[in-house]
C-alpha positions in Angstrom: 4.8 -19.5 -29.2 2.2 -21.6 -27.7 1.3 -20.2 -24.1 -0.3 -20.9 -21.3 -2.3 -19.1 -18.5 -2.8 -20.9 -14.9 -5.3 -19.2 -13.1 -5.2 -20.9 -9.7 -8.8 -20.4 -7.7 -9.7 -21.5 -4.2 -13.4 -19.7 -3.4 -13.2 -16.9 -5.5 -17.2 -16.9 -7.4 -17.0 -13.2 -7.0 -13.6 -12.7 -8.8 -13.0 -15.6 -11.3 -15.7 -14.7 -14.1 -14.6 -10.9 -14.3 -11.0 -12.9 -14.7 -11.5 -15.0 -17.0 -13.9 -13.5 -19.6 -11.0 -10.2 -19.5 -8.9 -13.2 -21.1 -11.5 -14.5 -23.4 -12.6 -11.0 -24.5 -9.1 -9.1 -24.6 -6.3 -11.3 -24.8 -7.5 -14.4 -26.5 -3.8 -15.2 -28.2 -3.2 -16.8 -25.0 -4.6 -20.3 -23.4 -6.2 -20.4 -19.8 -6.6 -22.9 -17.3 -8.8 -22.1 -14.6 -7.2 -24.9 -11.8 -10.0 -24.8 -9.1 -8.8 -26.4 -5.8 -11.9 -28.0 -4.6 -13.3 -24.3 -4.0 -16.5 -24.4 -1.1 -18.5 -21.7 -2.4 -19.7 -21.4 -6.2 -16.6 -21.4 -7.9 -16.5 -24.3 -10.0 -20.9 -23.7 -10.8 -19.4 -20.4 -12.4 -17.1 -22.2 -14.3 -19.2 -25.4 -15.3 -22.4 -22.8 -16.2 -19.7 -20.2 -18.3 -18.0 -23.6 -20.0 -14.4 -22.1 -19.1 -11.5 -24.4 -19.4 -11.0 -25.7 -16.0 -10.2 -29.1 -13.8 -11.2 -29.2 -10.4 -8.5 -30.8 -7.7 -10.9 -34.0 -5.9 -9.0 -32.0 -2.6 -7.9 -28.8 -1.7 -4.0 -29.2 -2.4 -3.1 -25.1 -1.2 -1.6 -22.6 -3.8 1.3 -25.1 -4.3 -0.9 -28.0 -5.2 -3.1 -25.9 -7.8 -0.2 -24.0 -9.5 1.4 -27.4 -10.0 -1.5 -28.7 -11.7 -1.4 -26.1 -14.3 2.3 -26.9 -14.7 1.5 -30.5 -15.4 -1.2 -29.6 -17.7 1.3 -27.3 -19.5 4.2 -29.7 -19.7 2.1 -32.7 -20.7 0.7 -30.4 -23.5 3.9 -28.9 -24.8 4.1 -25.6 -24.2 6.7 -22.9 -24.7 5.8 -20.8 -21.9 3.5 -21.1 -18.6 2.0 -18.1 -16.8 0.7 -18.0 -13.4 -1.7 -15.2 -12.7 -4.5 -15.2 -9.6 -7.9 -15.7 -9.7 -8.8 -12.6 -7.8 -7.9 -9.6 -10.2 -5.0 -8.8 -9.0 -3.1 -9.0 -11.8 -3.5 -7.5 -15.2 -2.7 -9.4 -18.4 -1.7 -6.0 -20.4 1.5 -7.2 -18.7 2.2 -10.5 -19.9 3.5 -9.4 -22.7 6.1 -7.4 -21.3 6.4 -10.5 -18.6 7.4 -13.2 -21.0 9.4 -10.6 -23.5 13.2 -11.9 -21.5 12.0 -15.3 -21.7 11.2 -15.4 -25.2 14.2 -13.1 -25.9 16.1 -15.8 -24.3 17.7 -14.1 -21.6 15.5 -15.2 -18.6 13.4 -19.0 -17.5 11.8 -17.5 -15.4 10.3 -13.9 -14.7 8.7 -12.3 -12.0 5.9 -9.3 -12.0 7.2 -7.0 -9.3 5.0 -3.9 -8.1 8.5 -2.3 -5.9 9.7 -1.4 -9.2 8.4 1.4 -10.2 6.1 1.7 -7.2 3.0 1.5 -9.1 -0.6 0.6 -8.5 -1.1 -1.1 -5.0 1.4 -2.0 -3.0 -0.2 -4.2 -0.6 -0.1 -3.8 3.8 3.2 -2.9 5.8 3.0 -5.9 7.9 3.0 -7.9 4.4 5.4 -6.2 2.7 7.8 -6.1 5.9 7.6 -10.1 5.7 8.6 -9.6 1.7 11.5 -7.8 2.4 12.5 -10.4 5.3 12.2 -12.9 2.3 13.9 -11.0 -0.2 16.9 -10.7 2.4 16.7 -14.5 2.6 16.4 -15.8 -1.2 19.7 -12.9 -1.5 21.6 -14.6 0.9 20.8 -18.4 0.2 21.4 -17.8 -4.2 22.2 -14.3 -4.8 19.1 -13.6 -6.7 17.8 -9.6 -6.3 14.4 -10.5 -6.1 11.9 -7.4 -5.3 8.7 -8.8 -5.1 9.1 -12.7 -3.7 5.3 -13.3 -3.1 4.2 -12.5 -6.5 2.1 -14.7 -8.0 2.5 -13.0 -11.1 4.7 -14.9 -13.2 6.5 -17.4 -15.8 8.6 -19.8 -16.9 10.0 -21.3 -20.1 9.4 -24.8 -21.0 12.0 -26.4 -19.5 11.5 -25.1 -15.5 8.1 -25.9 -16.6 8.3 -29.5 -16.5 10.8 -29.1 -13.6 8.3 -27.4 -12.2 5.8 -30.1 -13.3 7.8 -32.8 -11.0 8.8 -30.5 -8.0 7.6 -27.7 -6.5 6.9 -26.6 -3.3 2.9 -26.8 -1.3 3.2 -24.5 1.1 3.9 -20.8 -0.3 5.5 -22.0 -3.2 6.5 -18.4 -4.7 9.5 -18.1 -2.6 10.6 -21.5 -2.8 10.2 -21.7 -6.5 12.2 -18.6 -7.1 15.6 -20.3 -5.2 14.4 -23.9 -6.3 15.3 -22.0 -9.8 18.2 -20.6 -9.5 20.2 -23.4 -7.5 19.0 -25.5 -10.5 21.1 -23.3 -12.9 17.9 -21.4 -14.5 18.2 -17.6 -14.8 15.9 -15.1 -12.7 14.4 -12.0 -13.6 12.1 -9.2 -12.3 9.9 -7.4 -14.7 7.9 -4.2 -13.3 4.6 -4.5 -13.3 1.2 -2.7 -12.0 -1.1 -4.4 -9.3 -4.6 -4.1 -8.6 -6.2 -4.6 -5.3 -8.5 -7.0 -4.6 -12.0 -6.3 -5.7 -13.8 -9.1 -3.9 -14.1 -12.2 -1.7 -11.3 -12.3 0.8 -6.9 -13.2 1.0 -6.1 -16.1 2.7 -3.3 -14.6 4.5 -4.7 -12.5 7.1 -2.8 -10.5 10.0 -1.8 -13.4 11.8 -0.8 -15.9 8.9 1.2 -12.7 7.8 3.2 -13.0 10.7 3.4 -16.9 10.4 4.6 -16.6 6.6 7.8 -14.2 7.9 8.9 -16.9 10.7 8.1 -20.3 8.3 9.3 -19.2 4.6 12.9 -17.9 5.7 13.1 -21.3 7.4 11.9 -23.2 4.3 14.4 -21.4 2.4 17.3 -21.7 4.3 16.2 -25.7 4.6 15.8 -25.8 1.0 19.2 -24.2 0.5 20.9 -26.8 2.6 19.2 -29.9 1.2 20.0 -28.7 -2.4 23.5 -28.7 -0.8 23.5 -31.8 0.0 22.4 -33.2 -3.1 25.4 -32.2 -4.9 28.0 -33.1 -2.5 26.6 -36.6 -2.8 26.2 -36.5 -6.5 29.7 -35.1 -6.6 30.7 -38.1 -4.6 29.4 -41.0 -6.8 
């Protein structure tokens, strides 16, 4: 199967070549795409110098914006499965394997790499993992999907939610959006168990405070989302 790696990167010069030469050197059965969102330090030097295969965004777009990109890329380019993994080393690739296995199966379109499973590797702050369980409560109640780990960026989809993907997906903290954007649509959604690595260098985006913001704005999103998709049908229905 032809596959794809997304590797969204916003600043990350002291993660992304450790990242992607891992790819190059150990896994090179898969493609990568290195989507740099108009990074302000030395991010897309290290790939231009390196010759990676990368685009750069003419304006930072968010996670949502990048990860999109990739999809586009992906669906424009036929292939049978897209993978989204970070740009800081987070997330190992031995995994991607057993990520896409129920996809290729045919028994998932989308799978998720969850560290609650087995309770591996880290496991990431309280405060942030108290907002994932607030979202995992939410996504339950708004499509019945069990989702453990709802942040994860750890992930992929089969070529059709790809190029649903490729037309809509969400901006702001897309991973919880995408996961009931999926399963309203009809495609099936499944956790894998994975292991997670911490963060070796350069520093999250969501601090202390956006942590707090992320709990009160996502459920929100969702439950808009939920309604809206709603909505959509009843009028469809209608015609």
């Amino acid at each position: 199967m032809k596959i794809l790696i997304i590797i969204p990167a916003y600043n990350e010069q002291e993660n992304i070549e450790r990242v992607v030469d891992n790819l190059i050197n150990n896994f090179p059965q898969y493609d990568y795409l290195v989507v740099n969102d108009c990074s302000k330090d030395s991010t897309e030097a290290i790939l231009k110098a390196r010759g990676y295969n990368y685009i750069s965004l003419p304006a930072n777009l968010g996670i949502g914006g990048a990860v999109q990109s990739g999809y586009i890329y992906a669906a424009q380019n036929g292939y049978d499965i897209a993978i989204q993994i970070d740009g800081d080393g987070q997330h190992d690739p031995a995994y991607i394997e057993k990520l896409i296995e129920p996809i290729v199966k045919g028994e998932a379109d989308m799978t998720i790499g969850s560290r609650f499973i087995e309770k591996k590797g880290f496991q990431t702050s309280f405060l942030r993992r108290l907002g994932i369980n607030l979202i995992r409560f939410v996504i339950r109640l708004c499509c019945g999907v069990k989702a453990t780990d709802t942040t994860s960026g750890f992930r992929a989809s089969s070529k059709e939610l790809t190029a649903h993907f490729a037309r809509e997906y969400a901006f702001d903290y897309p991973e919880p959006e995408a996961i009931v954007y999926a399963s309203l649509n009809g495609y099936r959604v499944k956790d894998v168990a994975v292991e997670m690595k911490e963060r070796e260098g350069g520093t999250s985006s969501i601090n202390a405070l956006r942590s707090i913001y992320y709990m009160i704005k996502v459920p929100v999103a969702l439950i808009i989302l939920r309604l809206g998709t709603r909505k959509k049908r009843k009028k469809k229905e209608g015609k």
